[in-house]
KENUBA-548701 format. One record per atom (N, C-alpha, C, O, CB): y, z negated, x negated. Coordinates in steps of 0.2 Angstrom, whole numbers, plus 5000, padded with zeros to 4 digits. Glycine has a CB too. Layout:
<sites>
YZX/...
</sites>
This chain:
<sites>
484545305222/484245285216/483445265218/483345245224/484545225213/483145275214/482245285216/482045185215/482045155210/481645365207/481845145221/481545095220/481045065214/480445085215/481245095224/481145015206/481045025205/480245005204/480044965208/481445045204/479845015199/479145005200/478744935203/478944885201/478945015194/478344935205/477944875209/477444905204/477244965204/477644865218/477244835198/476544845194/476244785194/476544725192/476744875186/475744775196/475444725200/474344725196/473844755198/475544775210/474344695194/473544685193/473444625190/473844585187/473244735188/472944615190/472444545191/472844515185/473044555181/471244545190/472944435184/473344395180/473944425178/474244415172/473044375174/474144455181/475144485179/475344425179/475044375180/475644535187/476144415176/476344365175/477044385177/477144435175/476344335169/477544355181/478244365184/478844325183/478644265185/478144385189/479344335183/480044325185/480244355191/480244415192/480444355180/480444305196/480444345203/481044305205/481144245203/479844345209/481544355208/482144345211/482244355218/482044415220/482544375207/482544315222/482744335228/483244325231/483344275230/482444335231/483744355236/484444335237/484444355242/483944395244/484944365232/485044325246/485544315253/485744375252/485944405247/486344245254/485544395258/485844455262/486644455258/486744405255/485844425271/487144495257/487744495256/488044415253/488544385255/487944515262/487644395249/487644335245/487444275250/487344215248/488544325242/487344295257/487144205262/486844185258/486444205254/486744195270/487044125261/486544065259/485944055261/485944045267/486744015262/485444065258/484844045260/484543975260/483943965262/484544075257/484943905259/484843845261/485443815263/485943815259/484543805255/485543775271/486043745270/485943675272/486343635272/486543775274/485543665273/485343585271/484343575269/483943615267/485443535281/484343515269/483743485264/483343515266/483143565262/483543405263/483143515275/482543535277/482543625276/482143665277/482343505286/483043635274/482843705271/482443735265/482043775264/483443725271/482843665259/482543665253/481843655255/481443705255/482743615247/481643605256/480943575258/480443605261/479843585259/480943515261/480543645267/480443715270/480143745266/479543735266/480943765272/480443775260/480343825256/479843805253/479343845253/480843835253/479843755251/479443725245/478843695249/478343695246/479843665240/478743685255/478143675258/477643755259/477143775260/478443635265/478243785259/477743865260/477443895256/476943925256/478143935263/477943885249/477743905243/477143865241/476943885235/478343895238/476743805244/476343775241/475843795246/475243795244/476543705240/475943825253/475543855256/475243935254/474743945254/475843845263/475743965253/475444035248/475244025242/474844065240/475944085247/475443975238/475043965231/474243955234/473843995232/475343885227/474143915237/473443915242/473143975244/472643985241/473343885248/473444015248/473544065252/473144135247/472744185248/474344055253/473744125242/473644175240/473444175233/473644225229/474044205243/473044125232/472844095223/473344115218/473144145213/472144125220/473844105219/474444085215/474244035211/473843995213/475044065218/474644035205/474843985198/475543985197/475744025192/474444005191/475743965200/476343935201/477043875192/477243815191/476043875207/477143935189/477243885182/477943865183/478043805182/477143935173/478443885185/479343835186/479543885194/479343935196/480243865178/480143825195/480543885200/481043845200/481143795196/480243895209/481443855202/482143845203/482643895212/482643955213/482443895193/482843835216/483143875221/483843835223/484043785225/482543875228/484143905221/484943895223/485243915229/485043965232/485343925220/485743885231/486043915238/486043985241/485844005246/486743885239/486144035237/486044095238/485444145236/485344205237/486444115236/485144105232/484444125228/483844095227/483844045230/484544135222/483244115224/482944085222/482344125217/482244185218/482744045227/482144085211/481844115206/481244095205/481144035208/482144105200/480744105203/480044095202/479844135197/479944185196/479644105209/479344075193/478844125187/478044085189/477944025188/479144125176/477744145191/477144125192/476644165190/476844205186/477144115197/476044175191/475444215188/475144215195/475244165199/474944185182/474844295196/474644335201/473844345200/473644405200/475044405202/473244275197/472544305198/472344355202/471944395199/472244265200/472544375209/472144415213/472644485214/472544525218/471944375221/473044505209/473544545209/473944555215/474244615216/473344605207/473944515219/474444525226/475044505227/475144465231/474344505231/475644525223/476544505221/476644515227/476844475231/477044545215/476544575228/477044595235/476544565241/476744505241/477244695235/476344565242/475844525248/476044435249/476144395254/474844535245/476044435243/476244345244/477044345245/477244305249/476044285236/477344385241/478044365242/478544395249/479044385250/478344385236/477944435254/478244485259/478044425264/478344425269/477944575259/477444385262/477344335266/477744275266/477944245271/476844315265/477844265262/478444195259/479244225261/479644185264/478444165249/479444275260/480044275264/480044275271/480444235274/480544315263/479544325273/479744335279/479444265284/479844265289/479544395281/479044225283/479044165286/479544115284/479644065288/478644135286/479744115277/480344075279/481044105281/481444065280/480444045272/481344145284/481644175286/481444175293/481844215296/481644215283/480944155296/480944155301/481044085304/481544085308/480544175303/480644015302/480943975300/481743965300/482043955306/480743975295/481943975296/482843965294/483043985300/483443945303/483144025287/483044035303/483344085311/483144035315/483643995316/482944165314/482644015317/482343965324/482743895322/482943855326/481243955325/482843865314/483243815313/483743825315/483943785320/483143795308/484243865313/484743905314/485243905320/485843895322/484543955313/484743935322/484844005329/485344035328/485944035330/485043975338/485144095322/485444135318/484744205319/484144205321/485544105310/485144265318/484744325319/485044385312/485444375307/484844355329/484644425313/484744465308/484444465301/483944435300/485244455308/484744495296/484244505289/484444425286/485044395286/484444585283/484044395283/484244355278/484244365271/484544335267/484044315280/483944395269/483644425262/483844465259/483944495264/482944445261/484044495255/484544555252/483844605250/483644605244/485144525243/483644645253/482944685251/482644655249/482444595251/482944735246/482444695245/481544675243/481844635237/482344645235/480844755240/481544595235/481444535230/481444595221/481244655221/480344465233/481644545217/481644585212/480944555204/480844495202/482544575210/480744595204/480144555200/480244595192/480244655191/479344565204/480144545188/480044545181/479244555179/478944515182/480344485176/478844605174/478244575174/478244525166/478444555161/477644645175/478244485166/478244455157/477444495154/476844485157/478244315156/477544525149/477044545147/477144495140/476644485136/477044625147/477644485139/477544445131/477444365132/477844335135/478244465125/477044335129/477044255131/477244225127/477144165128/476544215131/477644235124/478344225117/478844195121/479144145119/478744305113/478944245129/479644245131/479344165136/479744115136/480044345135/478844155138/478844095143/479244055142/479644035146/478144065144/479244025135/479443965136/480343945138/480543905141/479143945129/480544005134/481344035134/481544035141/482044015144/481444095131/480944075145/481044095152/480944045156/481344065161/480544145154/480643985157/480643935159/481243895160/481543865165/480243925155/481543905150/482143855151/482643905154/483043875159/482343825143/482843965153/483244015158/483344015164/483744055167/483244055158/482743975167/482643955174/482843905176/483043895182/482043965176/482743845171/483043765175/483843775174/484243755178/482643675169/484043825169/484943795167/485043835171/485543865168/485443805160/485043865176/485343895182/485943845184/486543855183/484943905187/485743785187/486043745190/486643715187/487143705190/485743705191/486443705177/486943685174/487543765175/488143765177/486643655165/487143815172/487743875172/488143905177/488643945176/487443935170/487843875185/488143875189/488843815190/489343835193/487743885193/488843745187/489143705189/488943645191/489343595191/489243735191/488443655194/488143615199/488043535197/488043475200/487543655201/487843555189/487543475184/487643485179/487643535175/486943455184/487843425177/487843445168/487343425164/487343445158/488343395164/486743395168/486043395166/485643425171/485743425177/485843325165/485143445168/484643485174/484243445177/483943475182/484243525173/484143375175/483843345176/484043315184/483743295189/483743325170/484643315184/485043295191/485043325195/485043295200/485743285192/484843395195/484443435198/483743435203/483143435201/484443475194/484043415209/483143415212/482843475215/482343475218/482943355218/483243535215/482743595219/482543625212/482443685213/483243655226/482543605206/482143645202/481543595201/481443545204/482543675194/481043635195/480443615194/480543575185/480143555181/479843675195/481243575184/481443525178/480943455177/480643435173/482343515180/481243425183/480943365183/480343345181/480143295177/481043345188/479843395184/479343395183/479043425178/478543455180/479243395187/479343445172/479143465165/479443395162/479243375157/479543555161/479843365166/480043305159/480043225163/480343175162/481043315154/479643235167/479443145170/478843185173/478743235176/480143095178/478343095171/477743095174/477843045180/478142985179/477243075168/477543065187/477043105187/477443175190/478043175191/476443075192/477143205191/477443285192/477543255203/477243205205/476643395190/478043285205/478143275213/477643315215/477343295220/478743295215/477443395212/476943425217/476443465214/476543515210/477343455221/475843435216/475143455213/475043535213/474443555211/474443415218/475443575215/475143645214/475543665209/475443725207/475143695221/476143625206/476543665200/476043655194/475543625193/477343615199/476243715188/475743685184/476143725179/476043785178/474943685185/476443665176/476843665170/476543675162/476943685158/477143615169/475943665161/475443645154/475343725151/475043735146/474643605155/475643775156/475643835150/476043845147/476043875142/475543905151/476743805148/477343835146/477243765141/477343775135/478043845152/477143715143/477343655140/476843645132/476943625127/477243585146/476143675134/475643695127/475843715122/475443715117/475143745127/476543725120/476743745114/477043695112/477543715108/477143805113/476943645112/477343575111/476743525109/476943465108/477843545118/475843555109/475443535107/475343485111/475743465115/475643535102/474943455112/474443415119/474543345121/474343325127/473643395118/475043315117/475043265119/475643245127/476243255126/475343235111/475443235131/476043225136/476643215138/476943245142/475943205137/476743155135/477443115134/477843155129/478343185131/477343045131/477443165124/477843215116/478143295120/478743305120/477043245108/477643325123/477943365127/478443395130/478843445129/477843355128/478343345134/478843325140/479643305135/480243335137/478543255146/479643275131/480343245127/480543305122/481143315121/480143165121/480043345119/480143415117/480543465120/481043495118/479643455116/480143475127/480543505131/481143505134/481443555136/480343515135/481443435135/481943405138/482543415130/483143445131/481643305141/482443405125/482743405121/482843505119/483343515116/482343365117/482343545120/482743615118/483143645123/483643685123/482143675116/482743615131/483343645133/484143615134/484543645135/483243665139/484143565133/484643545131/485143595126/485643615127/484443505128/484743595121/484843615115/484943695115/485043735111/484243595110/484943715122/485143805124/485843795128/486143845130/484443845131/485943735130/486443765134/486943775133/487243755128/486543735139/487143835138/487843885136/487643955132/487943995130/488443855130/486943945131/486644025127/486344055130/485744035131/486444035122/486444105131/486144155135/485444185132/485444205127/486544205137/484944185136/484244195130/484244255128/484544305131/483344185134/483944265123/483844355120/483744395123/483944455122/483244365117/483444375129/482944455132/483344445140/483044445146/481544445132/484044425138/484544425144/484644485147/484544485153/485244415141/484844545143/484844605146/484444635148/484544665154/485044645142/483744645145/483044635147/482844615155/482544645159/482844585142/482944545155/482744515162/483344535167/483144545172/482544435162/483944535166/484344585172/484044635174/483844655179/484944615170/484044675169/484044775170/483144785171/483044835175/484444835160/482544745168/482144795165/481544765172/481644725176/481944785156/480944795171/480344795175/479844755170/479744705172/480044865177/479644765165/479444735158/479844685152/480244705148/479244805156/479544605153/479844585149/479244575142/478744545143/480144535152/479344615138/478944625131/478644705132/478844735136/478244565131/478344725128/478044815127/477544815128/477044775129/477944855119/477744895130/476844925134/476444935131/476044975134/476644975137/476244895125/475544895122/475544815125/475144815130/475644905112/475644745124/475844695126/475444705132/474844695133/476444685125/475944715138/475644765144/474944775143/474544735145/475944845143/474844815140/474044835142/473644775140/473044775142/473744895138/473944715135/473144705130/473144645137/472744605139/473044675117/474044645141/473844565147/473344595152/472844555154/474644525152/473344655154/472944695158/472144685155/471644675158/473344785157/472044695148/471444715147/470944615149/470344605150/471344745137/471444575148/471344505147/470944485153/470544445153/472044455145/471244515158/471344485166/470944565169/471344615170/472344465170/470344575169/470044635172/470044605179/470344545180/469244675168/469644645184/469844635192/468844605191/468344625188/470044735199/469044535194/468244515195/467844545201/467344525202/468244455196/468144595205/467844615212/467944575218/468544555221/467144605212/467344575221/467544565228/467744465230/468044445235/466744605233/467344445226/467244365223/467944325224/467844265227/466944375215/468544355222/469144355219/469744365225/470344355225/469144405215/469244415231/469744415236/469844385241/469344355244/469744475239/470644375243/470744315247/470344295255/470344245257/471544315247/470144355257/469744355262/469544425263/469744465259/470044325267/469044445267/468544495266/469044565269/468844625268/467744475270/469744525272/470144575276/470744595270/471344615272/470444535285/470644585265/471044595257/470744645253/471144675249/471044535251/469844665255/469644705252/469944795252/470244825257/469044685253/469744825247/469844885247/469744915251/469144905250/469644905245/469744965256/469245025261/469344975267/468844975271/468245055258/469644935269/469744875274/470044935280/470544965280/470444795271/469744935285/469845005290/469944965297/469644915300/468945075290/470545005300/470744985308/470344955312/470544915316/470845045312/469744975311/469044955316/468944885314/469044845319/468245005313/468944865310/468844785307/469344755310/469244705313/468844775298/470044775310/470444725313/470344745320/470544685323/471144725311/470244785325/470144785332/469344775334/469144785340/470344865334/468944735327/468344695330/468644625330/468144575330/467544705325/469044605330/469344555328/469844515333/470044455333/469544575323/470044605336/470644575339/470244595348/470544575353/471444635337/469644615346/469144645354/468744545355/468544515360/468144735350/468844515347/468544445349/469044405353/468844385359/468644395342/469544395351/470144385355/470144385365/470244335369/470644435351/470144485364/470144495369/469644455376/469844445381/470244555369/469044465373/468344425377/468744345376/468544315382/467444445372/469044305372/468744265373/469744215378/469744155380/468244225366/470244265378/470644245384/470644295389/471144295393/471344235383/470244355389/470044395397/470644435398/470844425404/469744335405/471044465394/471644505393/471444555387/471144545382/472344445391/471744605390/471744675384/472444665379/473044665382/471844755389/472444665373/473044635369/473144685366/473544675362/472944565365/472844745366/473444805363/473644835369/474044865366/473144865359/473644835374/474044875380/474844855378/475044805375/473844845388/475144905380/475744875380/476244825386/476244845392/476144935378/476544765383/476844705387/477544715386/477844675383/476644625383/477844765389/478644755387/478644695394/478344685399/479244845388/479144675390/479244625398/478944555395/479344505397/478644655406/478444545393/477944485391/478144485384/478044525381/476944495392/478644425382/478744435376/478444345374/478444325368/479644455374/478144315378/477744265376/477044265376/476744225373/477744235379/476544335379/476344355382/475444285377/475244325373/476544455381/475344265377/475044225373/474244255371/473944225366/474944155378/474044285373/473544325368/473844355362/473644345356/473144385372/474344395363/474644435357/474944385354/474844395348/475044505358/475344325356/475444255352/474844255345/474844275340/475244175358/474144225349/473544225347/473244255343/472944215340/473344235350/473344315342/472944365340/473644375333/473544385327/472844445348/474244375336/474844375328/474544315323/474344325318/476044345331/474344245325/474044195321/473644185318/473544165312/473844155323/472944215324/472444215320/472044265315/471644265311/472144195323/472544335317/472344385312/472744375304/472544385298/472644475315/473444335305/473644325299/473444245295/473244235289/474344325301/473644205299/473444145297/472644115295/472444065292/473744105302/472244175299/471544145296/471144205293/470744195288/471044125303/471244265297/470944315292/471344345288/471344405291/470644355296/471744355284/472344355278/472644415279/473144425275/472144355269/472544465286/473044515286/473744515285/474044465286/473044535292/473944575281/474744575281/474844535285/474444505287/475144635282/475444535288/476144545294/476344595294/476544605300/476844515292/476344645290/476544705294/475944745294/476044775299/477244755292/475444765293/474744785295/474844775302/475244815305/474044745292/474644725306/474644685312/475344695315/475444695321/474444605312/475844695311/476544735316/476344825318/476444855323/477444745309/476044835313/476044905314/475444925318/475344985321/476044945308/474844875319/474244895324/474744885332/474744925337/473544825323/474944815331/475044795340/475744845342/475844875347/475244695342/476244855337/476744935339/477144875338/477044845344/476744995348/477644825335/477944805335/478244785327/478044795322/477744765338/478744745328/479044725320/478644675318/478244645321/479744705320/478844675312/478444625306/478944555308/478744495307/478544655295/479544565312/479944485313/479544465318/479344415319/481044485315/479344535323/479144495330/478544455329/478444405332/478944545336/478244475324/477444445322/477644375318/477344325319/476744515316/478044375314/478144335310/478344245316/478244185316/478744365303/478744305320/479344235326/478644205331/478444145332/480044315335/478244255333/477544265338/477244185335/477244135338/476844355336/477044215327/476544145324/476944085328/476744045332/476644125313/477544095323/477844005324/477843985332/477443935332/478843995321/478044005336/477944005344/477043985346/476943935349/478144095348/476644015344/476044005343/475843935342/475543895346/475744045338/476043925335/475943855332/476343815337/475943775339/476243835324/476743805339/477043755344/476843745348/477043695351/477643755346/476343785352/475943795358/475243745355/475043695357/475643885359/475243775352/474343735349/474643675347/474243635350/473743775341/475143635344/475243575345/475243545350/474943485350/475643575344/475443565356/475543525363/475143555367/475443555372/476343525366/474643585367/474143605370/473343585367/473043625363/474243685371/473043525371/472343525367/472043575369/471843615365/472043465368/471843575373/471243645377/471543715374/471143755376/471443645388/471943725371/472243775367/471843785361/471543835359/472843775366/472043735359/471643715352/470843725351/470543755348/471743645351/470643675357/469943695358/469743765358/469143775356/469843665362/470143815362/469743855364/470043905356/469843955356/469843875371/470343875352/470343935346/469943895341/469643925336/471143945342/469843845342/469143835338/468543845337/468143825333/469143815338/468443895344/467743915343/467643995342/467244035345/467243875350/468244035338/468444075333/467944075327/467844015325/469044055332/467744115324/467344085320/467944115312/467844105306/466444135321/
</sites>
C-alpha cells in the first residue's frame, strides 16, 4: 500500500498521531511524560511551532498544532527520534520504539478546531482513565479551563476565540461543551481515522493562499534553506575539524566515542538546524547513532568546562 501523502506548506494546520511500536508503551513513568513535553517545548522553539492542544497516552500521543515554516516532518522526525533516544538510555532498552512514521491530518476547515480540540482532551475519559478530563494531567485540558496555563508555549486562544474574549467566560464555555460531548464521537470521526484532509480542497487551497511562503526571513536557519548543498555542511564540519585537530569524516569503526564526530553530531544539529539524518547520511551512519552521539555529547559538555569553552568559540 502506497504511504500516504505528506502535504506540508507555510501555516498548515494538523492532527498528529503517534504510536508504540506494536502498541508499547511509550511512557512508563512521570519523567517520561515530562521528557516529552520538555522537548515538545524545545521544538516549538526550534522549529517555530504554534502549538494549540495535546494530549499523551501510554501508547500514544496526539498533537494539533500549526506549521508556520511548513516543516511537519522535520519537527516531528526530530521530536521522536530524540525522545526515543532518551526513553532507551532511561530504559536501557534498544530497538524501534515508534510504530512508523507518525500519522498526520491536515485540518483545512476551522469549523472542525474547536470539536478537534475537544476529541483530543476526551481521550483519557474514552479510554477510562477519568471521568473528568480535567483529572487528567498529561493533556492540555487544564489549561483551556484554569488560569494560569502551566506552560507558556501552549496557546489555546485560537480554539478558545469562539467563546468570544472574555477569559474566565471562556474557559467555563469550554469546560462545559466538552462535557457536554462525552460519549459522542465527533462528526468528522471517519474523516480523522481514514483521511489526509480534514475539510475540502477548495478550503485547502484558500488556507494555502492565507499563509504564502515569506522567504528566506522565515527559515529556521540558513542550513533550512532551499539549494542548501553538501559543501555548506563540510564547511562546517572542516570548522570542527581545525578546531580539535582530527579528520571527522574518515571512518572510526572501533571509536564509537570518537569525540569530534560526538561534536560535530551536536553542533551541526543542535546549532545549525541540520536534519538528523542529513548528518546520518554525510558521516555514513544511522540517524539513532547521531541522535545517541548528541545525548553523550551533552553529558560531556556538562562535566567538562574546557569542553565547553572550547565550543564556544564556534561561531
Amino acid at each position: 500500500m502506497a504511504r500516504p501523502w505528506r502535504i506540508q506548506f507555510p501555516g498548515a494546520i494538523y492532527h498528529v498521531t503517534s504510536r508504540g511500536n506494536n502498541r508499547q508503551a511509550l511512557f512508563l513513568q512521570r519523567r517520561d511524560y515530562t521528557d516529552w513535553l520538555d522537548l515538545l517545548a524545545r521544538g516549538r522553539d526550534r522549529f517555530q511551532l504554534q502549538i494549540f492542544a495535546f494530549c499523551l497516552m501510554s501508547n500514544h500521543y496526539h498533537l494539533f498544532l500549526r506549521t508556520p515554516q511548513a516543516n511537519l516532518a522535520a519537527a516531528l522526525q526530530w521530536l521522536n527520534t530524540t525522545y526515543a533516544v532518551h526513553f532507551h538510555l532511561r530504559h536501557r532498552r534498544s530497538g524501534h520504539l515508534f510504530q512508523g512514521r507518525y500519522k498526520s491530518v491536515l485540518v483545512a476547515d476551522e469549523a472542525h478546531w474547536l470539536h478537534l480540540s475537544i476529541y483530543l482532551h476526551l481521550n483519557p475519559v474514552r479510554a477510562g482513565l477519568v471521568t473528568d478530563p480535567v483529572d487528567y494531567e498529561w493533556s492540555s485540558f487544564r489549561d483551556y479551563t484554569r488560569h494560569p496555563s502551566r506552560y507558556a508555549w501552549l496557546d489555546p486562544d485560537p480554539i478558545l476565540s469562539a467563546y468570544g474574549s472574555h477569559p474566565a467566560q471562556r474557559r467555563r464555555h469550554y469546560r462545559r461543551e466538552c462535557l457536554g460531548l462525552l460519549g459522542q464521537p465527533p462528526s468528522f470521526w471517519q474523516e480523522l481515522r481514514e483521511g489526509v484532509i480534514l475539510g475540502t480542497i477548495e478550503q485547502l487551497r484558500e488556507l494555502a493562499r492565507q499563509h504564502p511562503p515569506r522567504g528566506r526571513l522565515e527559515a529556521v536557519s540558513r542550513f533550512r534553506r532551499a539549494g542548501r548543498t553538501p559543501v555548506i555542511l563540510d564547511q562546517e564540519i572542516e570548522r570542527l575539524e581545525h578546531l580539535f585537530g582530527e579528520k571527522i569524516l574518515q571512518p572510526v569503526r572501533g571509536r564509537r566515542g570518537f569525540l569530534p564526530r560526538l561534536a560535530a553530531y551536536y553542533y551541526l544539529v543542535e546549532h545549525c538546524a541540520v536534519a538528523v539524518t542529513q548528518v546520518a547520511d554525510r558521516m555514513g551512519v544511522s540517524a539513532a547513532a547521531v541522535s545517541q552521539g548528541i545525548v553523550r555529547f551533552q553529558a560531556k559538555l556538562r562535566d567538562d568546562r574546557n569542553l565547553r569553552l572550547r565550543m564556544a568559540t564556534l561561531p
